[in-house]
C-alpha positions, 0 to 999 in steps of 0.5 A: 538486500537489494531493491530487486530483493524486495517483495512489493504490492500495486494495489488498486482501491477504488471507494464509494462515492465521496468516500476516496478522501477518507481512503486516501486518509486511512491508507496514508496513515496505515503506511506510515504506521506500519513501518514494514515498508520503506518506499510508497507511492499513494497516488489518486486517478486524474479521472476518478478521485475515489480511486487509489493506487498504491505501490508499497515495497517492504523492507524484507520477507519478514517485514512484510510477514510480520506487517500482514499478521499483525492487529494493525493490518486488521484494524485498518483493513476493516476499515479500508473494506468499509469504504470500498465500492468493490474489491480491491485489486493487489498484485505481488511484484518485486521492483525492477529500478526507483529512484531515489537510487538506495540500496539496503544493507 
């Protein structure tokens, strides 16, 4: 599958106030458990650092169905809602180019 191929999100986070380290904690660990995705970007604004951006790419269509049905993806999403001064932003994309260059068989 090429990286065009895979589904992706940018999502935007933004916590209560004092509450963006723990955001930041729980998102991290939630990506790294989930195993759905292979390329993640976590980054926190200059300006507010109780916001986060982040920009996940699946491995596949199924990855990311299996992912978002799972007891994780709740567990950590209750939490996550827990700290957040509003709703979060999430917008479905496909990549267009990253580095590193990496094509998936």
């Amino acid at each position: 599958m090429t990286l065009q191929d895979q589904p992706a999100y940018i999502i935007r986070m933004r916590a209560k106030p004092g509450l963006g380290d723990k955001l930041f904690e729980l998102a991290t660990i939630g990506m790294t458990k989930s195993g759905a995705s292979d390329r993640f970007i976590i980054a926190r604004e200059d300006d507010d650092p109780d916001t986060l951006w982040n920009i996940e790419v699946f491995k596949s269509d199924a990855a990311k169905a299996q992912y978002e049905n799972s007891p994780l993806a709740d567990e950590l999403r209750d939490e996550i809602i827990d700290l957040l001064a509003e709703p979060p932003m999430r917008i479905a994309v496909h990549p267009y180019s990253a580095l590193p260059l990496k094509e998936h068989v």
